[in-house]
C-alpha positions as CSV (number, residue, x, y, z in Angstrom):
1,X,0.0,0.0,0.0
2,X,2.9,2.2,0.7
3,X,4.6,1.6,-2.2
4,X,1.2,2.3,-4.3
5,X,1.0,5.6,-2.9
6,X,4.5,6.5,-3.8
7,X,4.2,5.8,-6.6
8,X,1.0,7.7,-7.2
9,X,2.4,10.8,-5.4
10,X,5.5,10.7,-8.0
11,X,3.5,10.4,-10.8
12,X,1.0,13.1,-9.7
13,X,4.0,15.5,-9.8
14,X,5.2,14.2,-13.0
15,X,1.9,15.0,-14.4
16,X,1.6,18.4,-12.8
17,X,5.1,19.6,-13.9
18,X,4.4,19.0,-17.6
19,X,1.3,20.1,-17.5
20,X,2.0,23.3,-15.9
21,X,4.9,23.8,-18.3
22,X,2.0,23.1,-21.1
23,X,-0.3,25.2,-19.9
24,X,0.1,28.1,-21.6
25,X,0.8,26.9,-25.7
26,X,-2.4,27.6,-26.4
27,X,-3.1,30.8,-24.1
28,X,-0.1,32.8,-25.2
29,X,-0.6,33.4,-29.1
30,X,-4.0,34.9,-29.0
31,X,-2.6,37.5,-26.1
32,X,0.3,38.1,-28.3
33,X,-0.4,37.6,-31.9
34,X,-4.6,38.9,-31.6
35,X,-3.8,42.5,-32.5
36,X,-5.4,43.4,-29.8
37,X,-3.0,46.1,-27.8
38,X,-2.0,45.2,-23.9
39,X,0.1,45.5,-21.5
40,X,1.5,42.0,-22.4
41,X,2.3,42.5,-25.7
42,X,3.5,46.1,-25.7
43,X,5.7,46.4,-23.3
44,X,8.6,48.6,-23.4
45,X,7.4,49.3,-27.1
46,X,8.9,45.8,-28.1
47,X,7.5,43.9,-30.7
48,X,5.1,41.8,-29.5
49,X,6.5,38.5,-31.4
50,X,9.6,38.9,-29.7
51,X,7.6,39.3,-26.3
52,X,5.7,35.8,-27.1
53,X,9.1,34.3,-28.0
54,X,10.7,35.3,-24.5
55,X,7.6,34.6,-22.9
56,X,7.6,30.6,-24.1
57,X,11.4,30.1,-23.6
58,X,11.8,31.5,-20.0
59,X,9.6,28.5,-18.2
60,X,12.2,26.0,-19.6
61,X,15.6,28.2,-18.9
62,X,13.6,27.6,-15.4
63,X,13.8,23.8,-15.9
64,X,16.8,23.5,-17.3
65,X,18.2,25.2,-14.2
66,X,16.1,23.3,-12.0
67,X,16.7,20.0,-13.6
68,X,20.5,20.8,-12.5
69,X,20.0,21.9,-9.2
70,X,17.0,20.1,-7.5
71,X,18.0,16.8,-7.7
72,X,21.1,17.1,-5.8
73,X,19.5,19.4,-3.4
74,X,17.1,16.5,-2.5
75,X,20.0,14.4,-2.1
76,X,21.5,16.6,0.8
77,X,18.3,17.6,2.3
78,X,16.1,14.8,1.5
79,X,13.6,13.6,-1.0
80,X,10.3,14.8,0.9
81,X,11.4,18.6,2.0
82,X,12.2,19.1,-1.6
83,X,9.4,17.6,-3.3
84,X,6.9,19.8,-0.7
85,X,8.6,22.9,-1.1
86,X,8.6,22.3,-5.3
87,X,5.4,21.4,-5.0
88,X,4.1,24.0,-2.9
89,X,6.3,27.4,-4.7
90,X,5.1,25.8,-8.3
91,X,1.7,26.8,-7.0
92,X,2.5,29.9,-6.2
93,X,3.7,30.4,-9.2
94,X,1.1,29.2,-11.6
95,X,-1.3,32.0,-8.8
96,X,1.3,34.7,-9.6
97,X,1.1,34.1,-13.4
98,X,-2.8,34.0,-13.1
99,X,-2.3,37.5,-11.4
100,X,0.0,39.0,-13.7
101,X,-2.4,38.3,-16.2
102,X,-5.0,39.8,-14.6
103,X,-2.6,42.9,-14.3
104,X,-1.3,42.2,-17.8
105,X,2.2,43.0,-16.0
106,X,4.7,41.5,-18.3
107,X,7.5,41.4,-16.0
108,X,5.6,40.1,-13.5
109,X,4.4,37.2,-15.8
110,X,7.8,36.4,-16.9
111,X,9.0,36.3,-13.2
112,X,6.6,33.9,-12.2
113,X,6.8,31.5,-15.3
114,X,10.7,31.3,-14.3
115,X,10.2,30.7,-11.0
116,X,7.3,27.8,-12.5
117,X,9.9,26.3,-14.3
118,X,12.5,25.8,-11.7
119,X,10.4,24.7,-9.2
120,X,9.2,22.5,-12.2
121,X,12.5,21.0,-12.5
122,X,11.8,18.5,-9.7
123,X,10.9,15.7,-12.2
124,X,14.7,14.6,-11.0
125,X,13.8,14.1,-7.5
126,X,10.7,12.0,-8.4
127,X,12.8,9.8,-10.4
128,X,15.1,9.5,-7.9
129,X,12.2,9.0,-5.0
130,X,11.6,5.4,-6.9
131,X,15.3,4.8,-7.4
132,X,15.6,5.3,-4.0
133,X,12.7,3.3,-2.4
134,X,11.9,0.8,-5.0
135,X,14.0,-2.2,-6.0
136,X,14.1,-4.9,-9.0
137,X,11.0,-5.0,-11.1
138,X,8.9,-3.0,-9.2
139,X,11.1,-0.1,-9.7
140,X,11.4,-0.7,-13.0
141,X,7.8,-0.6,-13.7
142,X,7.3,2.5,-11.6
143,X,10.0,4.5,-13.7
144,X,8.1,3.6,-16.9
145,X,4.9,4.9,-15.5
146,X,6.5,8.4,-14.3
147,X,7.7,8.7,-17.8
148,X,3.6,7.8,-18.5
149,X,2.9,10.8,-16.6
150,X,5.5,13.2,-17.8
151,X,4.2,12.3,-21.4
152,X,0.7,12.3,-20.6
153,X,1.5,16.2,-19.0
154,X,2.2,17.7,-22.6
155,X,-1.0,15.8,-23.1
156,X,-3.3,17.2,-20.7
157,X,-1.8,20.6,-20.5
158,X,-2.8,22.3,-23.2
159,X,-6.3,19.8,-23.4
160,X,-6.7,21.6,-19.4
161,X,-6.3,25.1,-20.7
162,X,-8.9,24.2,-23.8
163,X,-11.6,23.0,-21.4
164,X,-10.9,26.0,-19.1
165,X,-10.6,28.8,-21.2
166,X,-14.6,29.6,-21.5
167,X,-14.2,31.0,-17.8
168,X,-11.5,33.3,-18.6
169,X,-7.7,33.2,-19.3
170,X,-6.8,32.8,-16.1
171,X,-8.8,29.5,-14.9
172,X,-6.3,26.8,-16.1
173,X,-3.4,28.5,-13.7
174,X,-5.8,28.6,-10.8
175,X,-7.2,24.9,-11.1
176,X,-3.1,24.1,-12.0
177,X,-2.6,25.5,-8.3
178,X,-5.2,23.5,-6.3
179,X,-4.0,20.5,-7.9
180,X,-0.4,20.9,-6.7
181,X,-1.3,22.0,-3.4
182,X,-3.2,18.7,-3.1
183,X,-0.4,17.1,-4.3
184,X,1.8,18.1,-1.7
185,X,-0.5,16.9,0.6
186,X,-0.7,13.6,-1.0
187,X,3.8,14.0,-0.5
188,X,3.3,14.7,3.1
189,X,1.1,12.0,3.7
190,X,2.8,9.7,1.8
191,X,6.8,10.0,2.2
192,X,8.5,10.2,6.0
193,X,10.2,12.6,7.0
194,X,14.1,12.5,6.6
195,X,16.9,13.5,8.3
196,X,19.4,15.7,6.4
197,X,22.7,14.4,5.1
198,X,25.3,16.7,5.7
199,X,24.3,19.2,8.2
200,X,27.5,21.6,8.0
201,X,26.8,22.0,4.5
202,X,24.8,25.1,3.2
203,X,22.2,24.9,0.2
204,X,24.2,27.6,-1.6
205,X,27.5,25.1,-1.4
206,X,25.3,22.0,-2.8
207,X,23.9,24.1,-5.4
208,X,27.4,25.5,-6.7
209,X,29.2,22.4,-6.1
210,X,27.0,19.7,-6.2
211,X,25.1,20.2,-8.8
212,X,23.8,17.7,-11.8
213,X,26.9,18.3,-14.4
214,X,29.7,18.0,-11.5
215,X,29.5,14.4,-12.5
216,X,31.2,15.0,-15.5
217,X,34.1,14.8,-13.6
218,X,33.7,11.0,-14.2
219,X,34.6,9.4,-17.2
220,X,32.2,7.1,-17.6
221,X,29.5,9.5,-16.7
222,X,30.5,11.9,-19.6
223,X,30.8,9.0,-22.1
224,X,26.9,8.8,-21.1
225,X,26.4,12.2,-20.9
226,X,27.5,12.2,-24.9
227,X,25.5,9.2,-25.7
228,X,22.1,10.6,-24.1
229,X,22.5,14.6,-25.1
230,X,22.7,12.9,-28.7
231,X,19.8,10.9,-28.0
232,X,17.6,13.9,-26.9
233,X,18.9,16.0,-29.6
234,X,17.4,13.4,-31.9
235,X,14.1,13.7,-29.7
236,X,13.5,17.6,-29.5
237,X,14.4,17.7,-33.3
238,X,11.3,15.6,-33.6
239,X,9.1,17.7,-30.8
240,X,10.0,20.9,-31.9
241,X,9.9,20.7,-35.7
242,X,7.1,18.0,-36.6
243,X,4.3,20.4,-35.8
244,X,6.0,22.8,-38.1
245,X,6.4,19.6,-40.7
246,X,2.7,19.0,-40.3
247,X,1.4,22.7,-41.3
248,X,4.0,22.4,-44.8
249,X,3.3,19.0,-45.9
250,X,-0.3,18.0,-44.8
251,X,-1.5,21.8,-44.6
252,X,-2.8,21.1,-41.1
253,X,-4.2,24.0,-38.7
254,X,-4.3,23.9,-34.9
255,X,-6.9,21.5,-34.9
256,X,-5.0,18.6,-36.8
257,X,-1.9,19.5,-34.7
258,X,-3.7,18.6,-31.6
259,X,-5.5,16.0,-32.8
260,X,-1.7,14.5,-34.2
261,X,-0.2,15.2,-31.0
262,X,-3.0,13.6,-29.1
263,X,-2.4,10.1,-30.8
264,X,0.7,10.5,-30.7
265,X,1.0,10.5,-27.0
266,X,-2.0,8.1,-26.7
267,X,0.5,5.4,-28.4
268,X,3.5,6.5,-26.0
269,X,1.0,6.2,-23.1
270,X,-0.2,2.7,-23.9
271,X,3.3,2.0,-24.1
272,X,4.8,2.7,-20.8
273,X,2.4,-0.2,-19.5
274,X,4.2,-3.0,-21.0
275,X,7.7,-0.6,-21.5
276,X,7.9,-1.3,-17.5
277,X,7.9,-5.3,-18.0
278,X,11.0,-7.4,-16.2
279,X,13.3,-8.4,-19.3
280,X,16.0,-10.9,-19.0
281,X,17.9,-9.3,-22.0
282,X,20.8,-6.7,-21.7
283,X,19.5,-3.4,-20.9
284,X,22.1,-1.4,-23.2
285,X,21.5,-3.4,-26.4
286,X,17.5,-3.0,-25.7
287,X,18.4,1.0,-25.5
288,X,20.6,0.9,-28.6
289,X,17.6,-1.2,-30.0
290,X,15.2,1.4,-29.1
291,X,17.3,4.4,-29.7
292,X,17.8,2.9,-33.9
293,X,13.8,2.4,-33.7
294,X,13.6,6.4,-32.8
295,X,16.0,7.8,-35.5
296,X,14.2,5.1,-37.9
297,X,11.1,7.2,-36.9
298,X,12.6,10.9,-37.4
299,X,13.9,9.7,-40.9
300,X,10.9,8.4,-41.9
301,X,9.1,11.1,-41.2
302,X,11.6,13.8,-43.0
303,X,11.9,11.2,-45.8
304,X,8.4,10.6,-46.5
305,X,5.0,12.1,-47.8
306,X,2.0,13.4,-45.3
307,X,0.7,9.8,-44.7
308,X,3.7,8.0,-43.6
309,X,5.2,11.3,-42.2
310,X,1.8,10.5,-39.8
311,X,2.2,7.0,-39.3
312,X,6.4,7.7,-38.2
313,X,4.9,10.5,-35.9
314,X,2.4,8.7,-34.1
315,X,4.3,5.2,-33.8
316,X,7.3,7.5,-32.7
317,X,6.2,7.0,-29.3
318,X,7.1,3.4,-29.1
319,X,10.9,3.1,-29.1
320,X,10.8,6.6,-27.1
321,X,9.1,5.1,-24.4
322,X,10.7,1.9,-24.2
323,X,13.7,3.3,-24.8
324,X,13.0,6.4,-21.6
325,X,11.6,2.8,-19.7
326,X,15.1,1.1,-19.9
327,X,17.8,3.8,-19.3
328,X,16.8,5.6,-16.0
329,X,16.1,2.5,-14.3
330,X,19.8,1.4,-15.7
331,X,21.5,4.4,-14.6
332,X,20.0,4.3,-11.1
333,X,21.4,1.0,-10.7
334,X,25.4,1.8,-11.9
335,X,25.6,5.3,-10.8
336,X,23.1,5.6,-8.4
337,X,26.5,5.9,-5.3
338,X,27.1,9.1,-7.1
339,X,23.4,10.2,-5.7
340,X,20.8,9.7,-7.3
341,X,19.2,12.9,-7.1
342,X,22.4,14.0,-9.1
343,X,22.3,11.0,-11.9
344,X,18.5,11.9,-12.5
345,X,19.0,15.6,-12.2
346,X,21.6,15.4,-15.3
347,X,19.0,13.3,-16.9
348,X,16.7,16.2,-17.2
349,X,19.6,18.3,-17.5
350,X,20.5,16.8,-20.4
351,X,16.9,16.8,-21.9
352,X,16.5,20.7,-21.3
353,X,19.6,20.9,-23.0
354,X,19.2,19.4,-26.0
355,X,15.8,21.6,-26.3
356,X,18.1,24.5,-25.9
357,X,20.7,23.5,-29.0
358,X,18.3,22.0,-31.0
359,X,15.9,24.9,-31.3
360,X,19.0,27.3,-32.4
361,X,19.9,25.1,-34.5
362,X,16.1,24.8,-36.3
363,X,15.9,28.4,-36.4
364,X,19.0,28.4,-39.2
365,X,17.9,25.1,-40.6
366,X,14.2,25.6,-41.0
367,X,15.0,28.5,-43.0
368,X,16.4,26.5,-45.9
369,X,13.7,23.3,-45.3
370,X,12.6,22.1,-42.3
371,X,13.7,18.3,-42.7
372,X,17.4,19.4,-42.5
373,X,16.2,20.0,-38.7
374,X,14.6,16.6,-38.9
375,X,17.6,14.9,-40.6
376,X,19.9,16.5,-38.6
377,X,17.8,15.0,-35.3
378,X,17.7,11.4,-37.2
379,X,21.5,11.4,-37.5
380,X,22.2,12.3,-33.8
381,X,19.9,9.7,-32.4
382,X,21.2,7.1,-35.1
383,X,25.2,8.4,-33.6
384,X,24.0,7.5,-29.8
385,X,23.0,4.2,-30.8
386,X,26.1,3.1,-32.2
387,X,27.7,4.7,-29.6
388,X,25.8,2.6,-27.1
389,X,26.7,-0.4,-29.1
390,X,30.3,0.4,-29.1
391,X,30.3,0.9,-25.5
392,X,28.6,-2.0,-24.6
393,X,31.0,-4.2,-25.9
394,X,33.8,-2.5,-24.2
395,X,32.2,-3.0,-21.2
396,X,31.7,-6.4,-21.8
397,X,35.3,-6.6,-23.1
398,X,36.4,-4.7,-19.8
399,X,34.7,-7.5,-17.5
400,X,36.3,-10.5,-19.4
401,X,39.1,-8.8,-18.8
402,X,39.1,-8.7,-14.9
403,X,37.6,-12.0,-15.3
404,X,40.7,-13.4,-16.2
405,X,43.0,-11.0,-14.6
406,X,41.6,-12.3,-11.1
């Protein structure tokens, strides 16, 4: 029973984190784009496109930062403590962005969607809750059903703000901030409290020195750290650019993007349930597996016309979510001693990274044609599989090694 309601208080914040980074997709461009003059989209005399393109990139700078930062912070302070304080400061956040709407105070609005975003950034500390309290196949299945919930966020997030809209712009922030302060009741309830590790040590000093990407120092850390940032690269490539795909090649609206995106993360739902299944087979060559499936996925869909462009978009979601099954739960188990707040903080880390190069880099490419962007994605994912293959057989090589050295 404990265990059940872990696990539901993990995936709760999951859900809520991605949703809340959601959220606003389809509430910004009408307060931006409508014509309609305010004190959002004029401020300072700035043109309001660049206003709505600072106003969607500041929540993940938040999550990229928090990504880095939260996860190790939980490991000196504690799981719980740093799960009720996220928890409870993201709600405040989505209340202040509600009021800075009402205002329409743009500074007020970006300050509040930062501070979202890197209270947001506890996805790390939830992954490493069930690292830390769940063993063998249990934990396994758990870890594919938080990655359930972070998918099904980017689902319900801008669905939420759809269904809420018709009593004003700011309803989906407010019901956004009752559901996190239930969850963080459903935290206190279910986690016990800790006692801190490492009492002479300040949160200042474990934010500048123990942060996420300190375990770079390690070799074989940063060999994963290049094999996953090409991964993601391959992955945001897709996210980022396949809505723009779908308005040049099918001529779809809003409406056939949603409807796209919805099956899309219908399929990657469905799949976490059996993604979570014991396997008996080598984790890293089911990853490299996966990882080949994915970039078979992105180069379909760059390669091909609007029909099986849709097919490689909606069945996209199976090697992504076998493959996001399989590598968490692998890393918690060899370099979980480093902390594994830390080794699942520079898994989101990595993730909000990746957004980061691969929308500058789709800002060039998109000019000339936006499957360069797609391509380019394909080949990075396709590199980190090889790469996964490679290293996989110098680890086995490694072991035979020692084998017969002892």
């Amino acid at each position: 029973m404990k265990s059940s309601l872990l696990i539901t208080a993990a995936c709760l914040l999951a859900l809520l984190s991605t949703i809340g980074a959601a959220l606003p997709y389809p509430i910004l461009p009408p307060l931006f784009a409508a014509g309609v003059s305010n004190g959002l989209n004029h401020f300072l005399g700035l043109p309001p496109k660049l206003l709505f393109g600072l106003a969607l990139t500041i929540n993940p700078l938040g999550l990229l930062i928090g990504s880095a930062l939260l996860g190790p912070l939980s490991d000196r302070y504690g799981r719980r403590p740093v799960l009720l304080v996220t928890a409870l400061g993201a709600a405040l956040g989505h209340a202040l962005t509600a009021w800075a709407l009402v205002l329409e105070s743009y500074p007020l609005f970006i300050l509040a969607r930062f501070a979202t975003g890197l209270l947001e950034g506890n996805g790390s500390v939830a992954r490493a809750l069930l690292a830390d309290r769940l063993q063998g196949d249990l934990r396994l299945r758990a870890l594919s059903w938080l990655n359930g919930a972070f998918y099904m966020g980017w689902l319900a997030g801008p669905l939420l703000a759809g269904a809420t809209l018709a009593w004003g712009v700011t309803t989906p922030f407010w019901v956004a901030t009752v559901a996190l302060t239930v969850t963080a009741a459903l935290v206190a309830v279910a986690l016990p409290r800790e006692a801190p590790n490492g009492a002479n040590t300040s949160w200042w000093q474990v934010a500048r020195d123990g942060h996420a990407l300190n375990l770079l120092r390690h070799a074989e850390l940063r060999q994963f750290f290049v094999v996953q940032l090409a991964y993601t690269c391959g992955v945001t490539a897709f996210y980022e650019f396949y809505p723009l795909w779908l308005v040049e090649v099918p001529g779809y609206g809003a409406r056939g993007i949603a409807w796209t995106t919805a099956a899309m993360c219908s399929v990657m739902i469905a799949t976490t349930w059996f993604a979570g299944r014991p396997s008996q087979r080598d984790p890293l060559r089911r990853a490299c597996l996966y990882a080949a499936g994915t970039a078979t996925a992105v180069v379909v869909l760059a390669a091909g016309n609007a029909w099986v462009g849709l097919a490689a978009i909606v069945l996209f979601g199976i090697p992504q979510a076998f493959y996001m099954a399989i590598v968490p739960n692998w890393c918690a188990e060899r370099f979980g001693h480093h902390g594994q707040g830390a080794v699942m903080g520079l898994l989101s880390t990595t993730f909000c990274l990746a957004n980061i190069l691969m929308a500058l880099a789709g800002a060039v490419l998109t000019l000339i044609d936006t499957r360069l962007i797609l391509l380019l994605g394909a080949a990075l994912t396709a590199s980190s599989a090889w790469r996964l293959h490679t290293w996989r057989g110098e680890m086995a090589a490694n072991a035979s090694l020692r084998v017969v050295q002892s």
